[in-house]
ROMARFI-866512 format. One record per residue (C-alpha): residue in three letters; x, y, z. Coordinates in pm, 1 decimal. Layout:
N
 res       c1       c2       c3
 Ala        X        Y        Z
...
//
This chain:
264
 res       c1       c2       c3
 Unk   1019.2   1508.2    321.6
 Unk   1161.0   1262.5    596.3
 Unk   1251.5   1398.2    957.6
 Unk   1464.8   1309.5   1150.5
 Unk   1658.3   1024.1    983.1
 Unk   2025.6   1003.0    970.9
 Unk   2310.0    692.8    949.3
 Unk   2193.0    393.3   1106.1
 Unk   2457.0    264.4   1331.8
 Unk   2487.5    -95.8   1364.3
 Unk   2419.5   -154.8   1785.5
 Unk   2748.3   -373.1   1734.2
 Unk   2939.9   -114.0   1634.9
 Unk   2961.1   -231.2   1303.4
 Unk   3274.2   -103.8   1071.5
 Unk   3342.0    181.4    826.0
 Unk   3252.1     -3.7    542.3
 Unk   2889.3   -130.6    695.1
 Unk   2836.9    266.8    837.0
 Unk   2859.3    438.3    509.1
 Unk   2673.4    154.1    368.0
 Unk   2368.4    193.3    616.2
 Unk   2396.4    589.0    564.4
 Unk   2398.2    541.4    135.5
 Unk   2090.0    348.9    213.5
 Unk   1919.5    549.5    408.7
 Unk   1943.0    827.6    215.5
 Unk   1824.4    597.0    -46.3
 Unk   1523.5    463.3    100.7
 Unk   1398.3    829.8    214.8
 Unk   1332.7    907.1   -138.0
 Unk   1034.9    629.6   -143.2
 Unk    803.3    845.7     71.2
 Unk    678.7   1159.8     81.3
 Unk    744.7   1169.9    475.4
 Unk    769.3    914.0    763.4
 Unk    760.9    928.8   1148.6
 Unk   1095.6    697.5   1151.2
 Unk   1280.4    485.2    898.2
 Unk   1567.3    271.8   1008.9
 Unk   1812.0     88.0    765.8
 Unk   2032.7   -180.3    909.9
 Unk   2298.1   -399.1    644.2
 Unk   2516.1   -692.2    764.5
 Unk   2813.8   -766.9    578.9
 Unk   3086.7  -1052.6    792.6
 Unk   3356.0  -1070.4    704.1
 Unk   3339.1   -681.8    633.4
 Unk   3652.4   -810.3    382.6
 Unk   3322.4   -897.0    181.6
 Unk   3184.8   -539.5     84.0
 Unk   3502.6   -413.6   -120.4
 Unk   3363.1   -782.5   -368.0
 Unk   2960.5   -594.2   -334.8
 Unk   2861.5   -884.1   -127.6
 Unk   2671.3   -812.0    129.4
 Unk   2498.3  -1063.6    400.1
 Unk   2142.9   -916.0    415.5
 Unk   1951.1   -582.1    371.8
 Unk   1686.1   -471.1    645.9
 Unk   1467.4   -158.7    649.2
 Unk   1189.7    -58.5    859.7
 Unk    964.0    217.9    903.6
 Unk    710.8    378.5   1064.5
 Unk    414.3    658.1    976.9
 Unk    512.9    692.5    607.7
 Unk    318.8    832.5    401.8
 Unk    335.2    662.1    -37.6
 Unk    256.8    911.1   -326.0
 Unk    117.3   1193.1    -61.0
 Unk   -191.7   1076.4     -4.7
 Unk   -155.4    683.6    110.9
 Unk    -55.6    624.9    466.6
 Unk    114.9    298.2    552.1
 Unk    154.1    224.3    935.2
 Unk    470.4    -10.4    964.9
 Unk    639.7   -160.6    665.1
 Unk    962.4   -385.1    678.4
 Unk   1120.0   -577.8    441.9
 Unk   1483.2   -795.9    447.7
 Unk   1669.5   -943.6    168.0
 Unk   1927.7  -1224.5    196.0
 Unk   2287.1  -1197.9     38.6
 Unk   2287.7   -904.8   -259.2
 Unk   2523.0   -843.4   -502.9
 Unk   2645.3   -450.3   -569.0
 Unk   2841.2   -240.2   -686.5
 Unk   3102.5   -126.1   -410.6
 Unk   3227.7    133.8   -599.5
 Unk   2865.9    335.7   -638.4
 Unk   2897.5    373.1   -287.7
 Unk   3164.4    556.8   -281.0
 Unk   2968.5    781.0   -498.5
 Unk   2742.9    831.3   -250.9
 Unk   2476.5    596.4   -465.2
 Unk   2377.0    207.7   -420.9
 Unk   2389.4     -7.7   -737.9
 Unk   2246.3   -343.5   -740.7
 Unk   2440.0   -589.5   -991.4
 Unk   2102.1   -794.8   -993.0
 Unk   1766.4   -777.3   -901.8
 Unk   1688.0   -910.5   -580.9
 Unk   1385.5  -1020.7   -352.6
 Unk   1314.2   -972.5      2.7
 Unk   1022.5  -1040.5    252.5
 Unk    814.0   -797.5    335.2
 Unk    536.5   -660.6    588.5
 Unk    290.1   -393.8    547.6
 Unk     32.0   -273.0    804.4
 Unk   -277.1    -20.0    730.6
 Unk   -450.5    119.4    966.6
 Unk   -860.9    210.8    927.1
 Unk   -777.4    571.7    968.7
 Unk   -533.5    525.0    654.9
 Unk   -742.1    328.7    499.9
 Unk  -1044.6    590.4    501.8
 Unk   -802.8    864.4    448.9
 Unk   -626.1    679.0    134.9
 Unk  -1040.1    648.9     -8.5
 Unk  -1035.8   1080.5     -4.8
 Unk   -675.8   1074.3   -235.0
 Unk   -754.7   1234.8   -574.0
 Unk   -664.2    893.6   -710.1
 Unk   -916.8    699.8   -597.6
 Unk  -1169.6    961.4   -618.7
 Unk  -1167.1    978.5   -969.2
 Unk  -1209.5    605.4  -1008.6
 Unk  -1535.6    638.1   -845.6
 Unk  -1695.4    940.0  -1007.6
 Unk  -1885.5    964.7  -1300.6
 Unk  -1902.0    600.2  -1409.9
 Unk  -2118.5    453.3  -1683.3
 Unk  -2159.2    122.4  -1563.2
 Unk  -2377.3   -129.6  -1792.2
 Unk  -2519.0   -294.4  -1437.7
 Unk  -2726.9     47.6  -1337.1
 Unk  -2831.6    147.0  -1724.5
 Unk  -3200.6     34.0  -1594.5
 Unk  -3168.2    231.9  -1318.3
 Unk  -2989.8    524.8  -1415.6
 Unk  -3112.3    583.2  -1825.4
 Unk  -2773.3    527.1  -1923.8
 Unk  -2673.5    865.5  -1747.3
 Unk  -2350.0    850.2  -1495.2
 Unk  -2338.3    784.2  -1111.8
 Unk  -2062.3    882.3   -848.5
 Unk  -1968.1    679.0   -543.5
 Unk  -1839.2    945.8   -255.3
 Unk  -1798.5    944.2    163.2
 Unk  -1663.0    591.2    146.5
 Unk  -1638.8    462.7    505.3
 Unk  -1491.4    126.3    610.8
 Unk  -1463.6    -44.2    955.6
 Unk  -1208.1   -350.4    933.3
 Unk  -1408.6   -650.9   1113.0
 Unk  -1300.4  -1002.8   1176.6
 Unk  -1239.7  -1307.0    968.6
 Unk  -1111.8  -1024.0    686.8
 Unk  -1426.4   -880.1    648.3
 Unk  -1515.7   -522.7    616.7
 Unk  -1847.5   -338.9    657.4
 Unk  -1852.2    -24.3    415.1
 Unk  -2081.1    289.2    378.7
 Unk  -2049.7    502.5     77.1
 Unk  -2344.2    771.7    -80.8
 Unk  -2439.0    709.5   -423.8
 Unk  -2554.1   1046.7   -656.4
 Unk  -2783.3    943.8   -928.4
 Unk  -2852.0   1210.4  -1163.1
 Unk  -3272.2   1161.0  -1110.1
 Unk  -3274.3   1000.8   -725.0
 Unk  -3028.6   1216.9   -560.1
 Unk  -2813.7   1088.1   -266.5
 Unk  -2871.6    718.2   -210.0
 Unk  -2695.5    572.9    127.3
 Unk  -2524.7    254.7     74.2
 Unk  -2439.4     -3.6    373.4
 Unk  -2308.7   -331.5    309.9
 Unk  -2022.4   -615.3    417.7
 Unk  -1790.4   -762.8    210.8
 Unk  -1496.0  -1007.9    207.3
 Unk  -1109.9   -891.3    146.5
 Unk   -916.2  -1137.2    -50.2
 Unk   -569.2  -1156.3   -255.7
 Unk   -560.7  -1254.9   -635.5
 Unk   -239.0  -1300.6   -838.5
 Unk    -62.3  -1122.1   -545.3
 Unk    -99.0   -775.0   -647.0
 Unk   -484.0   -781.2   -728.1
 Unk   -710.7   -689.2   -331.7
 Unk  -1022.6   -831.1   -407.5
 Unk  -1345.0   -702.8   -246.2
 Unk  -1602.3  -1054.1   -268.0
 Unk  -1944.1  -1220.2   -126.1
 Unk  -2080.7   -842.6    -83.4
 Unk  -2397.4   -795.2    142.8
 Unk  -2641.9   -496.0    124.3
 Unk  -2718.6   -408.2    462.1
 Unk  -3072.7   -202.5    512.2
 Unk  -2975.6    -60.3    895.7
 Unk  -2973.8    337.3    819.6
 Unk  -3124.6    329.5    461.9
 Unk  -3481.5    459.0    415.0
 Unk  -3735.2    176.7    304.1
 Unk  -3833.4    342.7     23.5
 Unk  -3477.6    382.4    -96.4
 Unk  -3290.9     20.5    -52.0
 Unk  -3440.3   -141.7   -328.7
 Unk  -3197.8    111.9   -518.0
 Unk  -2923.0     98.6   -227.6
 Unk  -2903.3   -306.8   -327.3
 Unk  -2859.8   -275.3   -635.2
 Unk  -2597.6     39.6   -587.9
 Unk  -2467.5   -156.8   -316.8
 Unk  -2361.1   -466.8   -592.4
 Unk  -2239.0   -214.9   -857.1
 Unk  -2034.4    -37.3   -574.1
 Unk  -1907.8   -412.6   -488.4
 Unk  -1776.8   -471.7   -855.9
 Unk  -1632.2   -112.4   -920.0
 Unk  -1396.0   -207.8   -589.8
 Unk  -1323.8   -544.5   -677.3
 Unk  -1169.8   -388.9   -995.7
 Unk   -989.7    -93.2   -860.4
 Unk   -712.0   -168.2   -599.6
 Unk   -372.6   -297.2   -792.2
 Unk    -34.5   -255.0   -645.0
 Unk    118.7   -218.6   -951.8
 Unk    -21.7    169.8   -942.3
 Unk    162.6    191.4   -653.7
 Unk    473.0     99.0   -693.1
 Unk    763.1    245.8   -529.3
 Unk   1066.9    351.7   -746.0
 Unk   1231.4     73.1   -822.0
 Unk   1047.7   -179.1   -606.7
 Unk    768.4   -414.7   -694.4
 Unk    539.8   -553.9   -392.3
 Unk    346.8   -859.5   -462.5
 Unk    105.5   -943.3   -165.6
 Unk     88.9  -1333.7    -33.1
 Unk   -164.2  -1330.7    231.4
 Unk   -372.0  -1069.7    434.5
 Unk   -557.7  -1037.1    757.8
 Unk   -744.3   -824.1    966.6
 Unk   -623.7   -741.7   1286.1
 Unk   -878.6   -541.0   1500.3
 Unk   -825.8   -185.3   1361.6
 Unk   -553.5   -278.8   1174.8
 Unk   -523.9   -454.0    815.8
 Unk   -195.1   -675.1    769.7
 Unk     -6.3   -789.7    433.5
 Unk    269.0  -1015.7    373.9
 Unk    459.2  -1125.4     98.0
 Unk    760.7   -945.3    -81.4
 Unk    944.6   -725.8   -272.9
 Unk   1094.6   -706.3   -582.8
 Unk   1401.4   -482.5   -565.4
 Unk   1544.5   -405.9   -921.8
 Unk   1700.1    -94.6   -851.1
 Unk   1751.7    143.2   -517.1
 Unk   1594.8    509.9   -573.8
 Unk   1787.8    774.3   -661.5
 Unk   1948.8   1044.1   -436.8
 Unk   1821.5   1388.0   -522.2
//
């Protein structure tokens, strides 16, 4: 679980009422990962006169080195909300209640190293083994083929170059090489387009087969990454652009907060 994470104190001092509030939260906001390197959780509230009514002025958490569901690390993510409505007296019970939903901007950064490790998760795994895909029936005699050893390297201009192995049940291990373009569709949806087969590091008597694996590979990814399997408890991301930042692979956009996690 998380180390090292305890009240947030605002640098201002802050009141009572804005200290338990930033402790409630935190405590909160743990329960989203499985562990993180640092999380802080900041609320302003002025008038403090405000927080006995469950108005608050805005919510802010960041956090580094977390890790989602085990297996996905996520290098930095922030988000901030504007005013939010709650119930005063659920923090008093140690809990934080939200009278309505509420939305706040957020920013998400993966690194490669995440990235590859979040492609070995039991999750995605078995999304990519033992498919029966109508593209490779010519190829394959109708029998089953499994995608494993995905690599990617995060290049400019959001493209990615990716090298996977193919087993076919007949051929063996085919190598696979290949570029492709990262893209956003109806915010939740990462879309993997305009894929190229790449021959450097395939035998020549194998990448008629690669190019065709290559393509299938290309459509099983486009079809595979939604947020909505990985939503946090009680919080919805929706994505609004991303980039590629040398190593690194940047999303913004924002949450949708409809309730704060439970406590234990």
């Amino acid at each position: 679980m998380l180390g090292g994470l305890t009240g947030f104190t605002n640098p201002g001092g802050g009141d009572w009422g804005e200290r338990m509030l930033n402790t409630v939260a935190s405590q909160s906001i743990r329960h989203l990962f499985t562990k993180s390197e640092s999380v802080e959780v900041s609320v302003r509230c002025s008038p403090s006169s405000k927080l006995l009514q469950g108005s608050i002025d805005s919510f802010k958490m960041s956090g580094r080195g977390l890790v989602i569901r085990r297996d996905f690390p996520v290098e930095e993510m922030s988000f901030e909300t504007d005013a939010v409505s709650l119930d005063f007296s659920s923090i008093l019970k140690g809990k934080i209640t939200l009278k309505q939903p509420t939305q706040a901007i957020a920013l998400v950064t993966l690194s490669e190293e995440g990235i590859n490790q979040a492609f070995k998760a039991e999750l995605v795994r078995k999304r990519l083994q033992n498919l029966s895909l109508d593209s490779l029936n010519e190829l394959t005699g109708g029998e089953d083929v499994s995608f494993t050893e995905v690599q990617l390297q995060l290049e400019n201009g959001n493209r990615i170059r990716l090298f996977a192995k193919a087993e076919l049940p007949s051929s063996g291990t085919v190598p696979i090489s290949m570029t492709m373009t990262l893209g956003v569709e109806r915010r939740r949806r990462i879309t993997f387009k305009d894929p190229q087969f790449h021959p450097d590091g395939v035998p020549e008597e194998l990448r008629e087969t690669s190019q065709t694996l290559a393509k299938a590979l290309a459509e099983v990814l486009d079809n595979m990454v939604d947020l909505d399997r990985f939503d946090l408890d009680g919080v919805t991301m929706r994505i609004n652009r991303l980039e590629t930042q040398g190593k690194k692979l940047l999303f913004s956009g924002y949450a949708q907060i409809e309730h704060f996690p439970g406590v234990g």
